[in-house]
Legacy VTK file of the C-alpha trace (Angstrom):
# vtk DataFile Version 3.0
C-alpha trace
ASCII
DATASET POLYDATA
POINTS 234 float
-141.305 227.700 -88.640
-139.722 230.975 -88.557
-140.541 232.597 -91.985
-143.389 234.691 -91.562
-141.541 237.439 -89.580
-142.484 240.420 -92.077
-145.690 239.391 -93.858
-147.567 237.819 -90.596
-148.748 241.172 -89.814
-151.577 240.401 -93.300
-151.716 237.139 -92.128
-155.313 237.419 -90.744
-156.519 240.357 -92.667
-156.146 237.998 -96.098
-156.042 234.390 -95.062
-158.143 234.514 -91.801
-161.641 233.772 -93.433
-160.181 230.623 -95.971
-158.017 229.726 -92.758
-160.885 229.580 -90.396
-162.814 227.700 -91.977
-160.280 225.315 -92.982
-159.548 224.608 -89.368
-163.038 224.174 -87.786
-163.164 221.112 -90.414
-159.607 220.017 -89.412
-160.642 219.858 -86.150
-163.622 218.402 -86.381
-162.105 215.393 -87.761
-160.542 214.803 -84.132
-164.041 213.927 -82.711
-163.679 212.187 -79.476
-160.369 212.751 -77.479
-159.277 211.221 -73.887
-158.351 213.004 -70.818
-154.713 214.944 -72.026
-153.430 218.204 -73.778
-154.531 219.354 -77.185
-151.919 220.484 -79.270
-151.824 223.052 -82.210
-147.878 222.637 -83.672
-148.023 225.600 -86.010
-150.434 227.901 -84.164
-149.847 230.822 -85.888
-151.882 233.792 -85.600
-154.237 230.988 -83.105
-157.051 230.620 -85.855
-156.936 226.894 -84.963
-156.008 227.268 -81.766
-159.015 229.107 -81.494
-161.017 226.048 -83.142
-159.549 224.130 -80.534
-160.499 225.786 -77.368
-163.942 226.355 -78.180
-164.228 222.221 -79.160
-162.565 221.322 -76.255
-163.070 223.058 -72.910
-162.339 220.363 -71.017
-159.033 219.856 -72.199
-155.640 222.009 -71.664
-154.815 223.508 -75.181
-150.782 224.010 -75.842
-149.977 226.240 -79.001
-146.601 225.763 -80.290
-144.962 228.775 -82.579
-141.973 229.502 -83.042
-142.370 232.787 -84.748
-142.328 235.912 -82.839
-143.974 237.931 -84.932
-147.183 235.169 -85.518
-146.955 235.017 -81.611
-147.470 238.409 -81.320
-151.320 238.149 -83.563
-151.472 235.154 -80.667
-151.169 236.349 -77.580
-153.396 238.995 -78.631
-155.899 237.100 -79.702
-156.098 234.842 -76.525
-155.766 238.074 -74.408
-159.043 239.170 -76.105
-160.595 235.790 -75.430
-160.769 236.468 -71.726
-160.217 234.033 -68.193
-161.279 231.249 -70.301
-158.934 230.766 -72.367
-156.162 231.201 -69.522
-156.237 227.086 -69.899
-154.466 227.905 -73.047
-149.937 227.918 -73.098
-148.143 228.684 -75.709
-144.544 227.361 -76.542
-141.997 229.176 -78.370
-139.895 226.231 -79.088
-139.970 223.638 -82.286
-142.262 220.775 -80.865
-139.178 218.670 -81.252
-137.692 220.255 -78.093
-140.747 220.232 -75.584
-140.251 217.882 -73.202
-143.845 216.615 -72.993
-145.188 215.463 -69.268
-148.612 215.126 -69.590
-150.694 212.608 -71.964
-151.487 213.835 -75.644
-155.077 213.417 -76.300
-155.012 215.188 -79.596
-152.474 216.802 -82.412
-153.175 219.168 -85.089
-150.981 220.525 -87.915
-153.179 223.106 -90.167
-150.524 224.075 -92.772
-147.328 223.152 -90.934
-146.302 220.184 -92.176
-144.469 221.493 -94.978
-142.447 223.284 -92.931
-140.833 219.904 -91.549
-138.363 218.632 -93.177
-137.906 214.564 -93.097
-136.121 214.447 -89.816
-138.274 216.655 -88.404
-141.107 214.640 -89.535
-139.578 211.620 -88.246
-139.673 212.922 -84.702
-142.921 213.944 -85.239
-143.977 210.683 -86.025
-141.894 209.239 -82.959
-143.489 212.002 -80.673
-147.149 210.797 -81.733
-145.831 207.080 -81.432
-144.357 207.913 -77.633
-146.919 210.234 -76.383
-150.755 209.854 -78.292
-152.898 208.359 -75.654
-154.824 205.591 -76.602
-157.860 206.391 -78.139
-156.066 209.557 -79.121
-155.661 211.629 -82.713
-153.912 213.667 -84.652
-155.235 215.476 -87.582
-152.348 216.865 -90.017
-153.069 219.086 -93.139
-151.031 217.729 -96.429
-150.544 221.297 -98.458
-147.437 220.274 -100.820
-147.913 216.456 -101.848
-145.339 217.026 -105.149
-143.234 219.576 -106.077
-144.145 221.567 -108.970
-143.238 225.095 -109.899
-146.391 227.614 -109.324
-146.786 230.810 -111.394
-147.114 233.985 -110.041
-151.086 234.536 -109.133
-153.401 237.043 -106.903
-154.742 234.595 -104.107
-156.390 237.337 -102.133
-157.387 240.896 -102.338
-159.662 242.974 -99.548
-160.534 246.809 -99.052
-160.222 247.668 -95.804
-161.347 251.654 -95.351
-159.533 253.367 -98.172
-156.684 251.047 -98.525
-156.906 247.952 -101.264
-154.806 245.384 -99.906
-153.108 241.974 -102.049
-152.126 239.129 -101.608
-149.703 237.357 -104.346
-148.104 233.998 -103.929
-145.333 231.510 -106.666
-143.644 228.711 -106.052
-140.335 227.154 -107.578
-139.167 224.047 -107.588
-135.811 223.532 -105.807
-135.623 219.597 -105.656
-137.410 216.465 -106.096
-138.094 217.364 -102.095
-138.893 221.166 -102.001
-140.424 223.869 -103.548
-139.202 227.616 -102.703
-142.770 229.517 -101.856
-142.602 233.267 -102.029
-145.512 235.488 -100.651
-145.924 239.118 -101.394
-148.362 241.597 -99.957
-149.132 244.759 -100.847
-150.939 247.470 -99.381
-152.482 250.587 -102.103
-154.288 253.608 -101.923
-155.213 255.374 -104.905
-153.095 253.351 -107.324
-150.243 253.710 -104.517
-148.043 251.558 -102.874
-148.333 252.496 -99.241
-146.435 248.951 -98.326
-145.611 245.728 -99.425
-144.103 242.875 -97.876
-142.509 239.451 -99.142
-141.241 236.322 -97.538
-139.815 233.505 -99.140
-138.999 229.995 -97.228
-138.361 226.376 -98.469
-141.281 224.091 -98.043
-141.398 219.740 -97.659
-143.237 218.106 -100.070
-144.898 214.605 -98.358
-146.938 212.529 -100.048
-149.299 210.853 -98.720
-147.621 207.635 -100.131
-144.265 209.295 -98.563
-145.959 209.684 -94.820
-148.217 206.710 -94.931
-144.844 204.871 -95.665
-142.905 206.662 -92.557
-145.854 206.072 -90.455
-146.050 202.427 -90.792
-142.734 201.679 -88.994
-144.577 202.545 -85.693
-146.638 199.735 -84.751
-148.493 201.641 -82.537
-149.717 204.073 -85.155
-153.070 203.276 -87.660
-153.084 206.384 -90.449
-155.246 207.090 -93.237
-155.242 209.630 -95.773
-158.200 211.263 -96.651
-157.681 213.970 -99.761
-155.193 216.434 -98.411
-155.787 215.096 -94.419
-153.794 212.560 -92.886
-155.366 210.781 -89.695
-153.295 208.908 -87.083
-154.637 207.428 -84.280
-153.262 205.150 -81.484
LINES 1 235
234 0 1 2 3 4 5 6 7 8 9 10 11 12 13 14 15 16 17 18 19 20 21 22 23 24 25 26 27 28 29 30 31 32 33 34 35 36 37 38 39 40 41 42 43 44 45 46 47 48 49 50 51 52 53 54 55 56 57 58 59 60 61 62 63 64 65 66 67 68 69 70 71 72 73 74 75 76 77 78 79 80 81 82 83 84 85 86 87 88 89 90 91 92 93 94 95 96 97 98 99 100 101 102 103 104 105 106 107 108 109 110 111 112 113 114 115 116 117 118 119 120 121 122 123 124 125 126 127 128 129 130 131 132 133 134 135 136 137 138 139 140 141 142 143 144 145 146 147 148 149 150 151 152 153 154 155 156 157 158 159 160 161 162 163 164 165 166 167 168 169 170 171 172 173 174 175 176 177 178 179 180 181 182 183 184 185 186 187 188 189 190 191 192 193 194 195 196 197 198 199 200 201 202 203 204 205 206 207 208 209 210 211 212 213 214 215 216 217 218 219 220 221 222 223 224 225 226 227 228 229 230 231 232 233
């Protein structure tokens, strides 16, 4: 999850409101959690993380990113949240390579899971299989259930003092797997281009046939898919 580097600086100015209120239902679908960390793999610009801390305060919230520049929005953000949030970490590493110590009482993935290819999904799964404490949850977002090609389209666009700022996004297919997503930004003031950005990174397709499948080999594991939401408990 290292793809945002030059566009995550519109991340919040054009996605926050959609984003924001797609998390607060994501995690409202963990309800009840036990005693353990909270984890946000994918945290972003902390719009979930956010979600998180204010659902939970009596639980230790860990926000994985691996992007610096989406860590940077982050920090920021839980800087501005004051001492309490300081229950709050975040990781810098893939959530494959934390070495995890204390129980997991919940797992969210808002709009990361395509970014995990099927190995990396299959530790995921083993992660939730090996750590989820009973009566746990994890709440993952399914964004890219089949891989079709996407034409060009606006998908946001905001004034912000005298500059007009846009968000465009397409998609190509690149195999039966993966679709290649490319996001472009702009930034206009009087019918100029003051700035524009693009990023373009691979993104997993799963099904929810294709993770429901994968899930079932740990016994430990009940899932359900629910529209674009997967559920696992333990």
């Amino acid at each position: 999850m290292t793809a945002y580097g030059n566009i995550a600086a519109f991340y919040d100015l054009m996605a926050g409101e959609a984003r924001t209120r797609a998390s607060g239902a994501l995690v409202a679908r963990l309800g009840h959690l036990p005693p353990g960390v909270v984890i946000d793999v994918g945290a972003g610009t902390g719009i979930a993380t956010s979600a998180l801390a204010e659902a939970y305060p009596g639980h230790d919230i860990l926000a994985v990113e691996p992007d610096a520049a989406m860590r940077i929005a982050l920090l920021s953000r839980l800087s501005a949240a004051g001492d309490g949030w300081r229950r709050v970490s975040v990781d810098p590493r893939p959530i494959a390579d934390i070495a995890l110590s204390d129980p997991v009482a919940g797992v969210l993935l808002a709009a990361s899971l395509v970014h995990f290819a099927p190995p990396a999904r299959q530790a995921l799964w083993s992660m939730l299989d090996g750590r989820l404490a009973p009566g746990g949850c994890a709440v993952i977002e399914l964004q890219a259930m089949e891989a079709v090609d996407v034409p060009s389209s606006r998908f946001g666009l905001r004034d912000q003092g005298k500059v007009r700022y846009e968000g465009w996004m397409r998609a190509q297919v690149e195999s039966p797997d993966t679709m290649r997503w490319t996001i472009r930004y702009l930034a206009c003031e009087g019918g100029a281009i003051l700035e524009e950005a693009e990023a373009s990174f691979t993104c997993w397709v799963c099904a929810p046939a294709t993770a429901l499948s994968e899930l079932a080999n740990f016994e430990q594991l009940r899932a359900r898919v629910d529209g674009d939401v997967l559920t696992v408990w333990r």
